[in-house]
C-alpha positions in Angstrom: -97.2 53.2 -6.0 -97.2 52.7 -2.5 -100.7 51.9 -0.5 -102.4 55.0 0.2 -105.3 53.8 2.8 -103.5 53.8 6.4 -102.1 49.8 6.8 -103.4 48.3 9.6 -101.9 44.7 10.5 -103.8 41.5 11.9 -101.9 38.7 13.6 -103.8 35.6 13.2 -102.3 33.5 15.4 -103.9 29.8 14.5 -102.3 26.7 13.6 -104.7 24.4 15.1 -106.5 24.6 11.7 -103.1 22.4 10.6 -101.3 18.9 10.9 -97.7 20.7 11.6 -99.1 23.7 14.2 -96.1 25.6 14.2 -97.5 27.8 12.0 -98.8 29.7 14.8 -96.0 31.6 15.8 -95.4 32.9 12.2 -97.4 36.3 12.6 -95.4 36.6 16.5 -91.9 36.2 14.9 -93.1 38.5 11.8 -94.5 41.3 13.6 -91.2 41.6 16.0 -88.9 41.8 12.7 -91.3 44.6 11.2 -91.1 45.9 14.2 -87.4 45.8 14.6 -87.2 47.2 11.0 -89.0 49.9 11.6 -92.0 49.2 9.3 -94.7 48.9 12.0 -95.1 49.5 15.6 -96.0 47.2 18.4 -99.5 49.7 18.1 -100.0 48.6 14.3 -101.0 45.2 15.4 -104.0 43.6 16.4 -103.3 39.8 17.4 -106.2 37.6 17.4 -105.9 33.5 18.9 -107.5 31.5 19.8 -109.2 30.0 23.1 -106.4 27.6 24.7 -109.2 25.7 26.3 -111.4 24.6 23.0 -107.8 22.6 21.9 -109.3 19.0 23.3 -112.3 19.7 21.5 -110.6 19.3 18.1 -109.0 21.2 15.2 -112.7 22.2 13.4 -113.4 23.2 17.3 -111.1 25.7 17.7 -111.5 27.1 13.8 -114.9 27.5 14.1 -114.5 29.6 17.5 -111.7 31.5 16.4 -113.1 32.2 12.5 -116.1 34.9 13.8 -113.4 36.4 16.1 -111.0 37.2 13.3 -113.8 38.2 11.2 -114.7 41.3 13.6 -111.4 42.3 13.9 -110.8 42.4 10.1 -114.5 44.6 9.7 -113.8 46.7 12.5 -110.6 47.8 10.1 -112.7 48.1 7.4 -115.2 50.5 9.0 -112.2 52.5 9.6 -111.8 52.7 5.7 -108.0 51.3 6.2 -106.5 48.5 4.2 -106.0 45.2 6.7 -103.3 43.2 6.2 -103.8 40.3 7.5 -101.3 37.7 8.4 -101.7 33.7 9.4 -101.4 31.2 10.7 -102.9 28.4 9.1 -104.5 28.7 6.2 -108.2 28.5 8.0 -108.3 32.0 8.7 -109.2 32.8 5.1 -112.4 31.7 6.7 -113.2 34.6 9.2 -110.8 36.9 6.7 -112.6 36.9 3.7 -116.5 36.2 5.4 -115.6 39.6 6.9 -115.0 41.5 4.0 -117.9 40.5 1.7 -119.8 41.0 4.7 -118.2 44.5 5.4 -118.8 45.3 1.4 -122.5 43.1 1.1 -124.4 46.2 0.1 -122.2 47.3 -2.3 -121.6 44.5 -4.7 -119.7 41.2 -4.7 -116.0 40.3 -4.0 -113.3 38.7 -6.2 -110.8 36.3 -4.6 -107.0 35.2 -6.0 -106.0 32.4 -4.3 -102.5 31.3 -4.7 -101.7 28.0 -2.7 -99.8 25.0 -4.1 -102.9 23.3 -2.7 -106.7 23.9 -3.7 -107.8 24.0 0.0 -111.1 22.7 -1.0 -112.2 19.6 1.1 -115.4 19.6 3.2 -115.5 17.5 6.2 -117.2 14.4 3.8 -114.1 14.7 1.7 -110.9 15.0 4.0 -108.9 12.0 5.0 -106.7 14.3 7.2 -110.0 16.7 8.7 -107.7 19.5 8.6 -109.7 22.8 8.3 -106.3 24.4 6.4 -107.6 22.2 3.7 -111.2 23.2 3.5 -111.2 27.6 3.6 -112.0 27.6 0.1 -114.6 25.0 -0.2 -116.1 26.6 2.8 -116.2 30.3 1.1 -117.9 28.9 -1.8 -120.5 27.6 0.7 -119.1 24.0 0.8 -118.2 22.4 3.7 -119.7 22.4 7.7 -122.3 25.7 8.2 -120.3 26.7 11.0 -117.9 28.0 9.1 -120.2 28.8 5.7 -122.3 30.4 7.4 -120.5 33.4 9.5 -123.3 36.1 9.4 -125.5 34.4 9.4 -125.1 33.5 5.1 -123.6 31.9 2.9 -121.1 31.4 -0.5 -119.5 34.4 0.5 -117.5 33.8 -3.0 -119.2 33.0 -6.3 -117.2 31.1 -7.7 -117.0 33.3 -11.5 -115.1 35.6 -8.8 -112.3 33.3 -7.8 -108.9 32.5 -9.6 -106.3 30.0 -8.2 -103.2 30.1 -8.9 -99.8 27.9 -8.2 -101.8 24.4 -7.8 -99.8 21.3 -7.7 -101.3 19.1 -4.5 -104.6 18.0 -4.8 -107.3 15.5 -4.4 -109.4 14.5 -7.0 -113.0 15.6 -4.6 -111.3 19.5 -4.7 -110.6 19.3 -8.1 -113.8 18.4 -9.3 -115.9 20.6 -6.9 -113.9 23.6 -8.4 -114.5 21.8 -12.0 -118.0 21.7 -11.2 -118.1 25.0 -9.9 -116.3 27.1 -12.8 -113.7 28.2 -10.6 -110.6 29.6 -12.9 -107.5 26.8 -11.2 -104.4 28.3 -12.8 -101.7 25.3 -11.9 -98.1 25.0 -11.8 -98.0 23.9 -15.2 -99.7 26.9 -16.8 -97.7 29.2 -14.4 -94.4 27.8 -15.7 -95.8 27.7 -19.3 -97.2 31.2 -19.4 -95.3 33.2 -16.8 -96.4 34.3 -13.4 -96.6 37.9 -14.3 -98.9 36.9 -17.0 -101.1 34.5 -15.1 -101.6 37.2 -12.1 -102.5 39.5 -15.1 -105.4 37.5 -16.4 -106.4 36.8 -12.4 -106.9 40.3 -11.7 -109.2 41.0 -15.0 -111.2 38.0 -13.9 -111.6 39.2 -10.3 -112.6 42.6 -11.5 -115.5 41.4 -13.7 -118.2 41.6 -11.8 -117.0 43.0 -8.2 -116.7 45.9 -6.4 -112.9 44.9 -5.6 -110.8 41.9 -4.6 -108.0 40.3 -2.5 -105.5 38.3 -2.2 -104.6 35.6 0.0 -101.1 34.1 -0.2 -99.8 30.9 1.0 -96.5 31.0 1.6 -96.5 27.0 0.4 -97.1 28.4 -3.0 -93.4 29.2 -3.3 -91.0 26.9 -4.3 -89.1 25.0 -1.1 -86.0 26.6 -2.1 -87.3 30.1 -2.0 -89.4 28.8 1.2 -88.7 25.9 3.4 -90.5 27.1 6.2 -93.8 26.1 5.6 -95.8 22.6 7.0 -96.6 21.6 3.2 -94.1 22.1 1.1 -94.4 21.0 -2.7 -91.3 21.0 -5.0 -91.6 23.0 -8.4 -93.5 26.0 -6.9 -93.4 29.5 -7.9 -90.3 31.2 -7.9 -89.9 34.1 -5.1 -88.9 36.1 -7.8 -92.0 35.6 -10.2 -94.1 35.8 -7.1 -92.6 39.8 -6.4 -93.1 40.8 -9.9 -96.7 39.8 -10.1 -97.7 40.9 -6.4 -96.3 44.3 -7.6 -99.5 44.7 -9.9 -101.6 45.3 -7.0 -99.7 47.3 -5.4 -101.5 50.9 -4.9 -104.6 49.1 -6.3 -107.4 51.4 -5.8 -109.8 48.2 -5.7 -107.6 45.5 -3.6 -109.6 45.3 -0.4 -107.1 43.3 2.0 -104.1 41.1 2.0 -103.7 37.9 3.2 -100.1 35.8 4.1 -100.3 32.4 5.6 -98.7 29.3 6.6 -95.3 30.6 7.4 -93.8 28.0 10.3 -90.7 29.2 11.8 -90.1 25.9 13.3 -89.5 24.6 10.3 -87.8 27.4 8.7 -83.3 27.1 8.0 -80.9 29.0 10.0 -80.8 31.9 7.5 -84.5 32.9 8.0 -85.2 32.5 3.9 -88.8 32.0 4.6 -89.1 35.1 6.8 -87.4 37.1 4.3 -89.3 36.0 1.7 -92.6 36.6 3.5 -91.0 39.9 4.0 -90.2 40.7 0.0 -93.6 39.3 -0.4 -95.2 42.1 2.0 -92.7 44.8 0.3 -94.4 44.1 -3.0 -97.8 44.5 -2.1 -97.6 47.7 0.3 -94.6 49.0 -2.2 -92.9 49.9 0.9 -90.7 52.6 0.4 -87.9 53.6 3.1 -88.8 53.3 7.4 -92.1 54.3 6.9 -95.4 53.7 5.2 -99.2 54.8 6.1 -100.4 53.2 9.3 -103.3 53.7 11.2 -101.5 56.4 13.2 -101.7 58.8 10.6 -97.8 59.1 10.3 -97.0 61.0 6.4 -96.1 58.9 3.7 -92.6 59.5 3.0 -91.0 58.7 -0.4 -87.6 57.6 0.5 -85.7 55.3 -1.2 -86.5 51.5 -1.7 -86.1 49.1 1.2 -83.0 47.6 1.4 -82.6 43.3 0.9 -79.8 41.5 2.5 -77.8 39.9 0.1 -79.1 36.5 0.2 -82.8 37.8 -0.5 -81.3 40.0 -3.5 -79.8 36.9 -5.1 -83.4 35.0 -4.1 -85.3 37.3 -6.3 
């Protein structure tokens, strides 16, 4: 069923958090095709970036400014009671993203988290050879990492790590793997994906999530998907998910009562080919979660819902998925 809270979209426009920065012009290049499609409005969209004059300073520099900033905008949707979709960027802004909603929700109970990367983006600064803060989000939710990104608000460990569920994993250093080991996190990789189905694997992530929260999210990088279903990306890793696999599982959450946000990152239209796949597959990726269903879907305007008749794929993207 389609999302029933009014949609409200955040561009986070970051790639400083990454080696290849193109990254930051995926939400810009995204928001004019919605736009062009008809399923948002330049009004829809709330673009966040960061401060051009922190850039000499460094990569963790500029995350660490830009990660609060994000945060408010995501809470200020929140307090409005819509659903934020929020899309990247680098994979960094899971930082300010997901700080913002267990902030938001504190009172009311914890958060669950599925995380599906084809890396475990769980360095700290003692651990990275590349100090790239796309590698170190989810390290730094789990209270790993430099305090000026584990502790926005002032706290930290904004995940507990019985709360968090990986899924697509395939690129990885041994320091991640065994802080997550340590930890208890549930890392779903490739392997068990490809053995067990990712319908199935997203089944079992969305129990585990719902255990002891009040809700969850999901943040998605586009990396996850396999190179042919997604070139465009600054990491890419061969024998990823399937776009297809990836549609049918995000399709469990769709209408979820308890899914707090959204999160897409990691989409680099410089790198993407000439027939836009990874667009279009960020795009099928969207229509899955939001159910999107003809020109229009609930936005913050208050337009009506109106069950027309599945969005139409161009041919290409129908024989991707």
């Amino acid at each position: 069923m389609p999302q029933t809270r009014p949609v409200e979209w955040i561009a986070a426009e970051i790639g400083e958090g990454a080696q290849e920065t193109g990254c930051k012009k995926g939400p810009a290049v995204l928001r004019m095709r919605g736009i062009e499609m008809g399923l948002s409005s330049a009004a829809d969209w709330r673009v966040v970036a960061p401060k051009p004059d922190l850039t000499a300073s460094g990569k963790l520099a500029v995350v660490t400014q830009f990660a609060p900033r994000l945060a408010h905008a995501v809470e200020v949707v929140l307090d409005r009671g819509s659903f934020p979709v929020i899309i990247g960027g680098d994979h960094s802004c899971a930082v300010g993203t997901w700080s913002a909603v267990a902030q938001a929700l504190r009172v009311q109970g914890e958060i669950g988290l599925i995380w599906i990367d084809a890396h475990l983006d769980s360095h700290t600064p003692e651990t990275s050879e590349s100090q790239a803060p796309h590698g170190m989000p989810l390290a730094a939710l789990l209270g790993y990492g430099t305090p000026a990104l584990t502790q926005l608000y002032g706290w930290g460990a904004k995940l507990r790590p019985a709360n968090v569920v990986v899924i697509g994993a395939r690129s990885y250093e041994a320091d991640e793997n065994e802080l997550l080991a340590k930890l208890g996190v549930r890392v779903m990789t490739i392997d068990e994906v490809m053995a067990r189905g990712m319908s199935e694997c997203m089944a079992e992530a969305i129990e585990i999530v719902n255990r002891n929260t009040i809700g969850y999210g999901v943040t998605f990088d586009i990396d996850g998907l396999d190179p042919q279903d997604a070139p465009g990306v600054g990491s890419p890793v061969d024998n990823g998910i399937r776009l297809a696999a990836a549609v049918h599982a995000l399709a469990r959450v769709a209408g979820d009562a308890r899914l707090l946000a959204f999160e897409l990152v990691e989409y680099n239209p410089e790198l993407d080919d000439a027939g836009d796949t990874t667009a279009m597959a960020c795009e099928a990726l969207l229509s899955a979660v939001l159910d999107w269903r003809g020109p229009h879907f609930p936005v913050k305007r208050g337009r009506d819902v109106r069950a027309g008749a599945p969005v139409e794929l161009s041919g290409e993207l129908s024989a991707m998925i």
